[in-house]
GUZAFI-974698 format. One record per residue (C-alpha): x, y, z; residue number from 1. Coordinates in nm, 2 decimals, padded with zeros to 4 digits. Layout:
<atom x="X" y="Y" z="Z" resi="NUM"/>
...
END
This chain:
<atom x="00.00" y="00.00" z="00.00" resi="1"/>
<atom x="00.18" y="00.35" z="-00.11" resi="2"/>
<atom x="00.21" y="00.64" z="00.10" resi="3"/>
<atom x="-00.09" y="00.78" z="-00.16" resi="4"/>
<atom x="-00.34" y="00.46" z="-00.15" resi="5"/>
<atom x="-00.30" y="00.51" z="00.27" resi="6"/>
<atom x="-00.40" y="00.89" z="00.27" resi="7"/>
<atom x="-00.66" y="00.79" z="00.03" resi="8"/>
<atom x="-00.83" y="00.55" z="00.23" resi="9"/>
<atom x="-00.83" y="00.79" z="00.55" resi="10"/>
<atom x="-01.01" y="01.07" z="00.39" resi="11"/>
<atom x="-01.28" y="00.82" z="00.24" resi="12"/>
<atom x="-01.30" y="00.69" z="00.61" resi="13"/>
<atom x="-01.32" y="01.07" z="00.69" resi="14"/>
<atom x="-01.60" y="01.14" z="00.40" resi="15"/>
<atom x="-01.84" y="00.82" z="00.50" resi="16"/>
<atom x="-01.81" y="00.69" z="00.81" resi="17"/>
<atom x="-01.94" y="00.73" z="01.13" resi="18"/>
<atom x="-01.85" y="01.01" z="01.36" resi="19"/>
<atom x="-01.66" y="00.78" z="01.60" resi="20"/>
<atom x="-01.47" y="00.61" z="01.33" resi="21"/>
<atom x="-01.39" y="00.94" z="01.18" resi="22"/>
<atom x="-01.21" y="01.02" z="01.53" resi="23"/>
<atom x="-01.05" y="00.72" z="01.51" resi="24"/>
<atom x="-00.92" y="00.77" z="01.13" resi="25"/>
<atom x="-00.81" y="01.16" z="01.26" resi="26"/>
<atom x="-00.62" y="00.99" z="01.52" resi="27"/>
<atom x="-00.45" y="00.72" z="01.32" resi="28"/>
<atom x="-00.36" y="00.95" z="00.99" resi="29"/>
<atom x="-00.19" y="01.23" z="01.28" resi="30"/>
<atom x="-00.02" y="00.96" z="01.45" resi="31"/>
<atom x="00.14" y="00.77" z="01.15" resi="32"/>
<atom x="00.23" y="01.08" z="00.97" resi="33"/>
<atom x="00.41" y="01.20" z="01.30" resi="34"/>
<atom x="00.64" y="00.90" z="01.22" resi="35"/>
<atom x="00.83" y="01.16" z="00.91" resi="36"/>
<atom x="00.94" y="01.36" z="01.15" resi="37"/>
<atom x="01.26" y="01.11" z="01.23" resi="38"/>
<atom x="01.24" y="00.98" z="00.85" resi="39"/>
<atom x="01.05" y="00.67" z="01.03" resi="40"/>
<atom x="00.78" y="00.49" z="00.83" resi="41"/>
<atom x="00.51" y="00.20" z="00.99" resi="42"/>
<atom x="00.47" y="-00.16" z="00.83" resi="43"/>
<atom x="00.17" y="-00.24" z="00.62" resi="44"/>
<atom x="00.13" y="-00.48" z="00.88" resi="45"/>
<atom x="00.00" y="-00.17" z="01.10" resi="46"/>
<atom x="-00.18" y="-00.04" z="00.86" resi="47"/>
<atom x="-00.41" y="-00.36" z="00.84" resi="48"/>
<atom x="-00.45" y="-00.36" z="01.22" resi="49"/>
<atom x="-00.52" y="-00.01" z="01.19" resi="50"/>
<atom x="-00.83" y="-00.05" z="00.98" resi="51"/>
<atom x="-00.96" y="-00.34" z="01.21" resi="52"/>
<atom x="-00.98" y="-00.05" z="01.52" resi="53"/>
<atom x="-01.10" y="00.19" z="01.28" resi="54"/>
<atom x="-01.40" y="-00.08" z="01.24" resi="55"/>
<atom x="-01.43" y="-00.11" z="01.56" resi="56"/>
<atom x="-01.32" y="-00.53" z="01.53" resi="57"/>
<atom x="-01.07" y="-00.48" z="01.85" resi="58"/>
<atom x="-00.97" y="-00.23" z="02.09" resi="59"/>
<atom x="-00.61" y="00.01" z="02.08" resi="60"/>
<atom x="-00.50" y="-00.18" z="02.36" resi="61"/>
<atom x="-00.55" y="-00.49" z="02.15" resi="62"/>
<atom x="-00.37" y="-00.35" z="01.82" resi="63"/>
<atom x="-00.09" y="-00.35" z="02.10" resi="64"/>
<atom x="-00.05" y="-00.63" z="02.21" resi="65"/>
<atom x="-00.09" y="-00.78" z="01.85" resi="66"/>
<atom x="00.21" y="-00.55" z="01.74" resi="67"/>
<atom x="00.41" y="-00.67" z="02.06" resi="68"/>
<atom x="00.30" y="-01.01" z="01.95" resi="69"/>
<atom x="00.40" y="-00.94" z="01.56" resi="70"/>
<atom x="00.74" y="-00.85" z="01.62" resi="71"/>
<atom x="00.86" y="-01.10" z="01.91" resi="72"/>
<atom x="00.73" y="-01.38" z="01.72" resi="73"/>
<atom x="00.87" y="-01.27" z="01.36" resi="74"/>
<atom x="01.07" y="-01.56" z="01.15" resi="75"/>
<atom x="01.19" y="-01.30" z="00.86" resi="76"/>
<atom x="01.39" y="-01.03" z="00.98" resi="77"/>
<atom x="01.43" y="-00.70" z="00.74" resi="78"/>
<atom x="01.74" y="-00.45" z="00.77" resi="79"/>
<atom x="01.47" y="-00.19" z="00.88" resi="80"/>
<atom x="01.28" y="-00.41" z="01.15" resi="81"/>
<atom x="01.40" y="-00.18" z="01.45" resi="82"/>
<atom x="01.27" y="00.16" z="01.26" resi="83"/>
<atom x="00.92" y="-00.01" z="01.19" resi="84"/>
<atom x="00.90" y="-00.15" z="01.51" resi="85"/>
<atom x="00.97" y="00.18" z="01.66" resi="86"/>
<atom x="00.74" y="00.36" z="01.41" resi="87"/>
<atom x="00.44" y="00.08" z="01.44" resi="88"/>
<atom x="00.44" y="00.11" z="01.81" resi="89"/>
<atom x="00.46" y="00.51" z="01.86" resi="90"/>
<atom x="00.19" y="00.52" z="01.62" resi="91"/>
<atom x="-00.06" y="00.36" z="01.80" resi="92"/>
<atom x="00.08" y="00.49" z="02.14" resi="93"/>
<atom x="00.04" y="00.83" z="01.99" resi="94"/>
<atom x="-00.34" y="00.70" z="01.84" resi="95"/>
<atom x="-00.46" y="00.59" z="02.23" resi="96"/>
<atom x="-00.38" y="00.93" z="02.37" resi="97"/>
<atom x="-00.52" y="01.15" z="02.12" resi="98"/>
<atom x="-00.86" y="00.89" z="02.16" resi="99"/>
<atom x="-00.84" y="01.01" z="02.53" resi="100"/>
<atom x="-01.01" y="01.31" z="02.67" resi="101"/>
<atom x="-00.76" y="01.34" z="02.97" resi="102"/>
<atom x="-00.51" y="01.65" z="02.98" resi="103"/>
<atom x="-00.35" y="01.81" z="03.22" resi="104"/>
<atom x="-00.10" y="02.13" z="03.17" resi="105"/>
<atom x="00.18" y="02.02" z="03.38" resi="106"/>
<atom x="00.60" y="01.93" z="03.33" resi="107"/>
<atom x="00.44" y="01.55" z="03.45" resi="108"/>
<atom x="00.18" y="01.53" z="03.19" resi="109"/>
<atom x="00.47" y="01.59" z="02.96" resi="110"/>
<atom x="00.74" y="01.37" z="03.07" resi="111"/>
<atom x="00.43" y="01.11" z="03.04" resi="112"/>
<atom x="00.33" y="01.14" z="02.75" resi="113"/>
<atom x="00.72" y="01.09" z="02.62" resi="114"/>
<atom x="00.71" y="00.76" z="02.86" resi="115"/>
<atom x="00.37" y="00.66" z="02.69" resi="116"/>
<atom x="00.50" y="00.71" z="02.37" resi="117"/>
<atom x="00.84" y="00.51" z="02.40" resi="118"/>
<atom x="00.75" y="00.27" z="02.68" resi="119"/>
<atom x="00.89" y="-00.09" z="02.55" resi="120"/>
<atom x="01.11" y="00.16" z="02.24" resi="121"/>
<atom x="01.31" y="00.41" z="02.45" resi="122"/>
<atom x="01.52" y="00.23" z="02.77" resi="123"/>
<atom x="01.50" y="00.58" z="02.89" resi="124"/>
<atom x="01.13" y="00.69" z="02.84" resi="125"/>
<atom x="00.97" y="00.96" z="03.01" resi="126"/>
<atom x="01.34" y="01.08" z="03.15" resi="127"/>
<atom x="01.50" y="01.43" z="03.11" resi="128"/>
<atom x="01.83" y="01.35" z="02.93" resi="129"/>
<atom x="02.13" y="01.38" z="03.15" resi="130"/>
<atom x="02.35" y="01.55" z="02.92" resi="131"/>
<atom x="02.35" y="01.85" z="02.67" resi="132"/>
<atom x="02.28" y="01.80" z="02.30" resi="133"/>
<atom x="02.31" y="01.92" z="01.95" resi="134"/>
<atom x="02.21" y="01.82" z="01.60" resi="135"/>
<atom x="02.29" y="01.89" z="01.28" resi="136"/>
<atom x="01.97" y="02.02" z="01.03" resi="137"/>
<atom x="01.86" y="02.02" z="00.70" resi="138"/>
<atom x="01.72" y="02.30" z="00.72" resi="139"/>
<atom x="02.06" y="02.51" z="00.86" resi="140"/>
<atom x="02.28" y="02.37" z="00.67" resi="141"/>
<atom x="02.43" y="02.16" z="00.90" resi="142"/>
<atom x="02.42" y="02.39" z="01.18" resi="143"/>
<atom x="02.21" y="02.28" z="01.54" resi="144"/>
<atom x="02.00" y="02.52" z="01.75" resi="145"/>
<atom x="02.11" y="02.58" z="02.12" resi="146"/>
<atom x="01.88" y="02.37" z="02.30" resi="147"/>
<atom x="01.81" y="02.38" z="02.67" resi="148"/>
<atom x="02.09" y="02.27" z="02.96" resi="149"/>
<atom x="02.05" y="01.95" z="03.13" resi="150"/>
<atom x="02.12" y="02.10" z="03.40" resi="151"/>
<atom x="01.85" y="02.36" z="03.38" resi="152"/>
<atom x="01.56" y="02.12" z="03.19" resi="153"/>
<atom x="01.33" y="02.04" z="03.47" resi="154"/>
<atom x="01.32" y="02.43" z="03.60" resi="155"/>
<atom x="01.24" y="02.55" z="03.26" resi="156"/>
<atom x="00.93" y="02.35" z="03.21" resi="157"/>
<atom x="00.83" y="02.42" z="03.54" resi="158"/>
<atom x="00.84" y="02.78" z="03.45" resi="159"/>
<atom x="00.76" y="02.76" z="03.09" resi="160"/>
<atom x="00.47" y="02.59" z="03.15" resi="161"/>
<atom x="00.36" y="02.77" z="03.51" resi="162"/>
<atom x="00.35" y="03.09" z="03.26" resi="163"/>
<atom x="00.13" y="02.94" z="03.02" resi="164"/>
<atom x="-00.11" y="02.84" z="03.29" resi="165"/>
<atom x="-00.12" y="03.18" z="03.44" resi="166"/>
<atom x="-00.17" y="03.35" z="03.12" resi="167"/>
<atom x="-00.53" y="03.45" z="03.00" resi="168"/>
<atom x="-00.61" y="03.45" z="02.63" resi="169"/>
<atom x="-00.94" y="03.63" z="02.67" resi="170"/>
<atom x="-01.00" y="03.95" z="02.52" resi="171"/>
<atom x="-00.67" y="03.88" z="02.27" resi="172"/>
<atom x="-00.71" y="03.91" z="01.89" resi="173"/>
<atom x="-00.69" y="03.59" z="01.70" resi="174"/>
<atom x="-00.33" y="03.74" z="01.55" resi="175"/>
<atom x="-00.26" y="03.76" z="01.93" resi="176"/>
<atom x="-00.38" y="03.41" z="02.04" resi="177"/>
<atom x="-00.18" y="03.29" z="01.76" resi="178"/>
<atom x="00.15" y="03.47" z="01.81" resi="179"/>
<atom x="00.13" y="03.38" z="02.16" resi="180"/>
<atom x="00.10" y="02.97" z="02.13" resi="181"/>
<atom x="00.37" y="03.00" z="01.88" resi="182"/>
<atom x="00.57" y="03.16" z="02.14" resi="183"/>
<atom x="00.49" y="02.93" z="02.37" resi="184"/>
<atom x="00.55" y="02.60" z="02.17" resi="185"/>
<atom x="00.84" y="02.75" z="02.04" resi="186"/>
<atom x="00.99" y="02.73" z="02.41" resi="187"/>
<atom x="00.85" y="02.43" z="02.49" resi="188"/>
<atom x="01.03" y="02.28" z="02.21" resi="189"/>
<atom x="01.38" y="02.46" z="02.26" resi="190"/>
<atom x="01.39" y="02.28" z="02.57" resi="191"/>
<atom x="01.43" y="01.89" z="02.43" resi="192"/>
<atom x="01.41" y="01.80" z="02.76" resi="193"/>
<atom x="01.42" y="01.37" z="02.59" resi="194"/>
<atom x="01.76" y="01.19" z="02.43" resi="195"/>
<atom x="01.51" y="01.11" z="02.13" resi="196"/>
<atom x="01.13" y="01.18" z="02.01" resi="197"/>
<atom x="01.08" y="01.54" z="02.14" resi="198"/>
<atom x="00.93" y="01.68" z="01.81" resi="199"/>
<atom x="00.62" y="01.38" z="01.87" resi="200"/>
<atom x="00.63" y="01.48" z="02.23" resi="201"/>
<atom x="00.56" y="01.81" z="02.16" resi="202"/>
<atom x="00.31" y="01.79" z="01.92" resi="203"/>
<atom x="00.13" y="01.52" z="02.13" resi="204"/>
<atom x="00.09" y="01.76" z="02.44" resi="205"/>
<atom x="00.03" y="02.08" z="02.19" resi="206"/>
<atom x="-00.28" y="01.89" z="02.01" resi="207"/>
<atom x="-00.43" y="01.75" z="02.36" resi="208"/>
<atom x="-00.34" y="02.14" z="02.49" resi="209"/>
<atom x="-00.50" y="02.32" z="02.24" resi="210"/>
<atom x="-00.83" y="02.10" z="02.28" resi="211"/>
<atom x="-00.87" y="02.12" z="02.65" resi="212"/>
<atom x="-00.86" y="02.49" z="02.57" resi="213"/>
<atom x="-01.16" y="02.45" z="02.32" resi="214"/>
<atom x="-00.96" y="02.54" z="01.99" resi="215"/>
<atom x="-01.08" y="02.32" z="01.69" resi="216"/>
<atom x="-00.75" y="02.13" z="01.63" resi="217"/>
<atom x="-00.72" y="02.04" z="01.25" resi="218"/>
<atom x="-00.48" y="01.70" z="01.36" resi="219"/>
<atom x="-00.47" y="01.62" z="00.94" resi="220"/>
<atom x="-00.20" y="01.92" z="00.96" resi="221"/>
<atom x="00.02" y="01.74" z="01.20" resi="222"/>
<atom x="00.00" y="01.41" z="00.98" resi="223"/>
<atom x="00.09" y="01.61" z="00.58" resi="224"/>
<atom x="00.34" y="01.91" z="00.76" resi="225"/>
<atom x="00.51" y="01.68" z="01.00" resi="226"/>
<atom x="00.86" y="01.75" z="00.93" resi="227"/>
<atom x="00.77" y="02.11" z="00.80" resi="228"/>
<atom x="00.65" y="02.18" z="01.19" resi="229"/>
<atom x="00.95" y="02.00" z="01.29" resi="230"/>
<atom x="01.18" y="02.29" z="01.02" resi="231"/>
<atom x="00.92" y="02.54" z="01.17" resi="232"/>
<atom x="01.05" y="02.50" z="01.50" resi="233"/>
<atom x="01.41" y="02.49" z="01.44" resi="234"/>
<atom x="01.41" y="02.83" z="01.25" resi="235"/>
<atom x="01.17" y="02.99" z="01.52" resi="236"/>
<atom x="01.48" y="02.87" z="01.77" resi="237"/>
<atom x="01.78" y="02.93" z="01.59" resi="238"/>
<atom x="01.97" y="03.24" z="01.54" resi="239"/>
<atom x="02.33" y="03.32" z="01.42" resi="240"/>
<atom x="02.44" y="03.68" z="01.43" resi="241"/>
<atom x="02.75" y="03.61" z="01.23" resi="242"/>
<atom x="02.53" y="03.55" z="00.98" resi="243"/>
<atom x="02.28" y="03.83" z="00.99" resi="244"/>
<atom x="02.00" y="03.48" z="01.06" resi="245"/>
<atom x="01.74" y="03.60" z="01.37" resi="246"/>
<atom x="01.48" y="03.36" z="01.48" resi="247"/>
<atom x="01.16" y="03.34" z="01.24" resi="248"/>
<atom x="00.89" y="03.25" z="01.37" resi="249"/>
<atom x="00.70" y="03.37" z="01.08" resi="250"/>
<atom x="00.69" y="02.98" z="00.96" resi="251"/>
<atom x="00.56" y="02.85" z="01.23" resi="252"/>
<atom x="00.29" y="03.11" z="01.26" resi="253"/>
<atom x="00.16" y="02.94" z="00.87" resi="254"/>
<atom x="00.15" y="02.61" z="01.07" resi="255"/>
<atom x="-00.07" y="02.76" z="01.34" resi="256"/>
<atom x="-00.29" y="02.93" z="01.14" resi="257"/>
<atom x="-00.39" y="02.66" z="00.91" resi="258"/>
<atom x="-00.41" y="02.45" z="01.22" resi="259"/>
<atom x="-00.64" y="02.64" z="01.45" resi="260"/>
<atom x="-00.83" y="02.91" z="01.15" resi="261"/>
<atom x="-00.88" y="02.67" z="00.83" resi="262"/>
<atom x="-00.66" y="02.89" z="00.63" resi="263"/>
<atom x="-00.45" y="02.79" z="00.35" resi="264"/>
<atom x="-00.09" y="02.92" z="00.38" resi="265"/>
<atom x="00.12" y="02.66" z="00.18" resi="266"/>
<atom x="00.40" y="02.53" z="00.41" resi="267"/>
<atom x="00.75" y="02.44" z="00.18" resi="268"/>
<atom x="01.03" y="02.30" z="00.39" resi="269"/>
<atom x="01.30" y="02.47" z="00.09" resi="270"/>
<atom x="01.15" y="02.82" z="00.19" resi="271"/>
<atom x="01.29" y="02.76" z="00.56" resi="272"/>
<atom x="01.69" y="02.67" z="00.42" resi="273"/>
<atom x="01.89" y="02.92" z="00.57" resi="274"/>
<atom x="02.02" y="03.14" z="00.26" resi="275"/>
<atom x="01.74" y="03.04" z="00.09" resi="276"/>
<atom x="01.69" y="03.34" z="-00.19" resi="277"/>
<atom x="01.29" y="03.39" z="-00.33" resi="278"/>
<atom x="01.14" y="03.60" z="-00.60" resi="279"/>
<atom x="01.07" y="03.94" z="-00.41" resi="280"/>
<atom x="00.73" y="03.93" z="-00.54" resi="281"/>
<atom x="00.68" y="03.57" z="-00.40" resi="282"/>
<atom x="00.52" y="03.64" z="-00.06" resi="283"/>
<atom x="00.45" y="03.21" z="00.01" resi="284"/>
<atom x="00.12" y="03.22" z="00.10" resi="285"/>
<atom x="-00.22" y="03.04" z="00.01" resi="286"/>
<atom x="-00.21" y="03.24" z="-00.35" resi="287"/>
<atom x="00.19" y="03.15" z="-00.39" resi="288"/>
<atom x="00.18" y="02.98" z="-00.73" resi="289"/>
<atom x="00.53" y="03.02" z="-00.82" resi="290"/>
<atom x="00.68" y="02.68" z="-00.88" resi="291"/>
<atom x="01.07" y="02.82" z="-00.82" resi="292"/>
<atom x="01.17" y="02.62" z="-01.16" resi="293"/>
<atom x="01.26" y="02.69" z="-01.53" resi="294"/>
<atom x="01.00" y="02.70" z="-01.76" resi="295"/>
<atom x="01.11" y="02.35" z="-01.81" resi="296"/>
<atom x="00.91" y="02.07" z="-01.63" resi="297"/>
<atom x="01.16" y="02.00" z="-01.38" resi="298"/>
<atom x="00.94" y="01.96" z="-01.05" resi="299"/>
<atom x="01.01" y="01.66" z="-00.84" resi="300"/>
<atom x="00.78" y="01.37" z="-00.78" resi="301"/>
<atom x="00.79" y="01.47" z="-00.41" resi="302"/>
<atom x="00.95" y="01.73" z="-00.11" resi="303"/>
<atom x="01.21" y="01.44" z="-00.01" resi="304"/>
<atom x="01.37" y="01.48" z="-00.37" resi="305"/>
<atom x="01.37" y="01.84" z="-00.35" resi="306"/>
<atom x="01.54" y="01.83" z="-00.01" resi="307"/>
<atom x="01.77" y="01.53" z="-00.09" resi="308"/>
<atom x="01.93" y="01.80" z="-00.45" resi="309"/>
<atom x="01.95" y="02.11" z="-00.19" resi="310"/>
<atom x="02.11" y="01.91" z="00.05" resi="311"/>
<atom x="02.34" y="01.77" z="-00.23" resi="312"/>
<atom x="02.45" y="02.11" z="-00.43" resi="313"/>
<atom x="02.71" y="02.14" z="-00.63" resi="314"/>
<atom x="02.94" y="01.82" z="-00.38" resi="315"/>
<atom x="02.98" y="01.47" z="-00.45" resi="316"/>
<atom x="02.85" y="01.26" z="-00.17" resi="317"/>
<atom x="02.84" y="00.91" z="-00.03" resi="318"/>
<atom x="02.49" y="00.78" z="00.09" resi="319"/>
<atom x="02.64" y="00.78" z="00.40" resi="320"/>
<atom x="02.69" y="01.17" z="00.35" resi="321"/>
<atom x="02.32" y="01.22" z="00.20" resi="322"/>
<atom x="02.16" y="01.07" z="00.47" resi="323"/>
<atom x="02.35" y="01.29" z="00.74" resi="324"/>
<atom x="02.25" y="01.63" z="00.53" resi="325"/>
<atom x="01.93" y="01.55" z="00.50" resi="326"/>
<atom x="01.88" y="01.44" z="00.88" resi="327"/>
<atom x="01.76" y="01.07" z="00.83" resi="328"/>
<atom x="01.87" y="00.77" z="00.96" resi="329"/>
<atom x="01.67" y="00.52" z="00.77" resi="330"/>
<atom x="01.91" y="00.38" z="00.49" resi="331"/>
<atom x="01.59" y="00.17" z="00.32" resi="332"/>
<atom x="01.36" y="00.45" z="00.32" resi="333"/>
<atom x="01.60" y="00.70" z="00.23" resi="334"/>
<atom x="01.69" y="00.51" z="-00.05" resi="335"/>
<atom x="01.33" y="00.41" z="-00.18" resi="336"/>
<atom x="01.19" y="00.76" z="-00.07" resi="337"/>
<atom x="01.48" y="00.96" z="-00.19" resi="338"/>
<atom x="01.75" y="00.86" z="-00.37" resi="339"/>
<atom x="01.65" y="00.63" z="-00.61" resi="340"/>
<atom x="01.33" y="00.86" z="-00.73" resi="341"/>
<atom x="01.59" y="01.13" z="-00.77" resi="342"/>
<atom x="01.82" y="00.88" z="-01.02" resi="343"/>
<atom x="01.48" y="00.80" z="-01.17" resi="344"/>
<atom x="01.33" y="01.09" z="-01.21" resi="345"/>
<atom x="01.71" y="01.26" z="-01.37" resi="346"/>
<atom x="01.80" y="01.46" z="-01.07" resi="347"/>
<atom x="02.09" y="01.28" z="-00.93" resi="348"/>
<atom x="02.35" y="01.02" z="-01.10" resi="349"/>
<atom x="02.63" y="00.77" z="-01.01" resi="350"/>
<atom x="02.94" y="00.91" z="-01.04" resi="351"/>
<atom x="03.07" y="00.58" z="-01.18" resi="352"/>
<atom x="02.75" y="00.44" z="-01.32" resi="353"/>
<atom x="02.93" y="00.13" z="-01.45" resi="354"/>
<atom x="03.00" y="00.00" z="-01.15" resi="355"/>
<atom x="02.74" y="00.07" z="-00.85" resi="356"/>
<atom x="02.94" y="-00.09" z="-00.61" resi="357"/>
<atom x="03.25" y="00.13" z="-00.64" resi="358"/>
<atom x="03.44" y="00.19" z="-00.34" resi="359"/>
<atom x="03.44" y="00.53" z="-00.38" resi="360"/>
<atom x="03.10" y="00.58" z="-00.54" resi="361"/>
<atom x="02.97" y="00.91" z="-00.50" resi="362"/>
<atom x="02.65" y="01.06" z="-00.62" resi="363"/>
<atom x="02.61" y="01.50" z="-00.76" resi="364"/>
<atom x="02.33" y="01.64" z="-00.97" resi="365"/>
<atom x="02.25" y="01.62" z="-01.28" resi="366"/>
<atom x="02.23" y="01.89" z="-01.57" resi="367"/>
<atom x="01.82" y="01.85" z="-01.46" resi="368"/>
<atom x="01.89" y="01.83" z="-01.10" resi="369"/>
<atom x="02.12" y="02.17" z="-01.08" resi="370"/>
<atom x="01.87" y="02.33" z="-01.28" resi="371"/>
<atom x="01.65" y="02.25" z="-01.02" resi="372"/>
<atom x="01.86" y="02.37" z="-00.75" resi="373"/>
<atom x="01.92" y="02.70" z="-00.93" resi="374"/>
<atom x="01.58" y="02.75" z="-00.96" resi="375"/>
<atom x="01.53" y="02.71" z="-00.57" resi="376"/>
<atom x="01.85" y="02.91" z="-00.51" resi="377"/>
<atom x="01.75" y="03.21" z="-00.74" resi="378"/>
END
C-alpha cells in the first residue's frame, strides 16, 4: 500500500463513516504521519490492524498487544525491522492518547506522554536526558540550535509551563492568540528536555493542549506538515548573528494558522533553508503559485527529492553523506523515498554508473537536478 493509497483510504473513512470512526481515522492519519518527523515509516502490517480499530473489530490496547506479538514472534527479519517497530508502536501509542479526553497542563503530563509514547522503544522513556545536546539540520545547513541545559531542563518547564497556565487569552485578537501559542511552543520545544522523540512529544501535548482549551484542532496538519512543523521550529529557535540569521517564527505562525483558523498558507520546507533566496514578489502564501523552476518541467515527484538535490548542491556525496545532510537515519527509506526517485526521475547520478558498487561511489546532480537547484536558489 503506497504512502498515496494510505491517505486515500483515510479521507474516504473521513467522508463516510461514522463520527466515531472518523475520530478514530483523525487519530491514526496524525499519528502515522508523526512517524516523518525522524524519516520513520510504519509496516503495512499496521496499517491492516489499523483499519480493524477503525471498524471497531478490537480495541487500541489490542492493536498492542498484536504488534508486541508481531514482532517478538517474527521468523523474517528486514534491515529496517527496528525503525518499523519503533514507528508501528509510537503510532498507535500516539493513536490511544489523542482517543483520550484526559489532559493536564503540567511538566508531568509531559514527561508522560514521552514515557507513553516510547514505553517498550526508548530504555530511557519519560526521563530528562542527562547531558546536553546538538544536532545537525537540513534545514541550517548543518548547523544545530542551542537547546536547553541538562542541568536547567526540569526548572524551565516548570516555569515555561507555570506561565502558560497563568496566562489568560481572553479579550486577545486571533493574531494575538496565535502569536502567543507559537511563542509558547516554540519554548516548549527549545527545551528537548528527551535523548530522542521530542518533536512527537511536543506535538502530542500541543494537540491535547490546544483541545482542553476549546480550539478546533485540524490533527490532518500534523500528519501532511510533519517535518515542516519540525523545520518550523528549528528556524523559530535558531539564530546566528554572524550570519545576519534571527529567529523566524514567521513559519511556524503558517502552521498555526492553518491549524487552528482553516486557512490555507502553503508550508514548503525549501522556503525555511537558511540562505534560501525567493522571488521578491513571492510572498509564500495560500495564492503562492510560483513553482521556483525553469520553464522546463523540472518539478520533483515529491518534497524528499527536492530536499535530498538542496542538500546535495554542487558536492559529490556518499549515501552515508546524504543521509547525514538530509537528517535521516533510515538507509531503506531513504533510499526508496529519496535517492532512487531522484536517479529515476534525472536529478541525481552515479558518479561511476558502470560500477554501482565502487568503493568510492559518489552521487552529484544532474544537468536537470542543478537546474533545479538554481531554480530554488535564485
Amino acid at each position: 500500500m503506497s504512502e498515496k493509497q494510505k491517505y486515500i483510504d483515510f479521507e474516504a473513512y473521513e467522508r463516510v463513516a461514522e463520527p466515531h470512526k472518523r475520530e478514530r481515522v483523525s487519530a491514526w492519519r496524525t499519528a502515522i504521519g508523526l512517524q516523518d518527523v525522524d524519516g520513520l515509516r510504519v509496516s503495512d502490517y499496521l496499517k491492516e490492524i489499523a483499519v480493524k480499530h477503525i471498524e471497531g473489530d478490537i480495541t487500541i490496547d489490542e492493536v498492542r498487544e498484536q504488534l508486541q506479538s508481531y514482532y517478538v514472534n517474527k521468523t523474517t527479519h528486514d534491515a529496517d525491522d527496528a525503525e518499523k517497530e519503533e514507528a508501528d508502536r509510537v503510532a498507535a501509542n500516539i493513536t490511544k492518547l489523542l482517543n483520550e479526553k484526559t489532559f493536564s497542563l503540567t511538566p508531568l503530563e509531559f514527561l508522560n506522554i514521552h514515557r507513553h509514547l516510547f514505553e517498550g522503544v526508548f530504555k530511557h522513556a519519560g526521563e530528562i536526558r542527562p547531558y546536553d545536546i546538538s544536532k545537525r539540520e537540513w534545514v541550517l545547513q548543518g548547523d544545530t540550535v542551542v537547546y536547553g541545559r541538562a542541568a536547567d531542563i526540569h526548572e524551565a518547564l516548570k516555569y515555561d509551563i507555570q506561565t502558560e497556565r497563568d496566562f489568560s487569552y481572553k479579550g486577545l485578537t486571533t493574531d494575538e492568540i496565535i502569536s502567543h501559542v507559537v511563542d509558547f511552543v516554540t519554548l516548549l520545544w527549545q527545551n528537548h528536555p528527551f535523548r530522542e522523540g521530542n518533536t512527537r512529544t511536543t506535538a502530542v501535548f500541543v494537540i491535547k493542549y490546544l483541545r482542553s482549551c476549546g480550539f478546533n484542532v485540524n490533527n490532518e496538519l500534523f500528519a501532511d506538515n510533519s517535518w515542516y512543523f519540525r523545520n518550523a521550529l528549528v528556524r523559530a529557535n535558531y539564530s546566528n548573528p554572524q550570519k545576519g540569521i534571527q529567529p523566524d517564527k514567521s513559519f511556524l505562525v503558517k502552521f498555526f494558522r492553518n491549524l487552528l483558523l482553516g486557512e490555507n498558507n502553503e508550508l514548503k520546507n525549501r522556503y525555511m533553508l537558511t540562505g534560501y533566496k525567493d522571488d521578491e514578489n513571492d510572498t509564500h502564501t495560500s495564492t503562492h503559485t510560483s513553482t521556483h523552476t525553469s520553464s522546463i518541467d523540472i518539478q520533483p515527484s515529491s518534497e524528499n527529492v527536492t530536499r535530498l538535490v538542496l542538500a546535495i548542491g554542487k558536492e559529490e556525496m556518499s549515501v552515508k553523506s546524504m543521509m547525514e545532510a538530509v537528517g535521516l537515519k533510515n538507509r531503506p527509506n531513504f533510499m526508496d523515498y529519496s535517492l532512487t526517485p531522484a536517479i529515476r526521475e534525472g536529478f541525481v547520478c552515479m558518479k561511476y554508473p558502470a560500477n554501482p558498487h565502487h568503493p568510492r561511489q559518489r552521487y552529484l546532480l544532474t544537468v536537470k537536478g542543478l537546474m533545479l537547484l538554481d531554480g530554488n536558489n535564485s
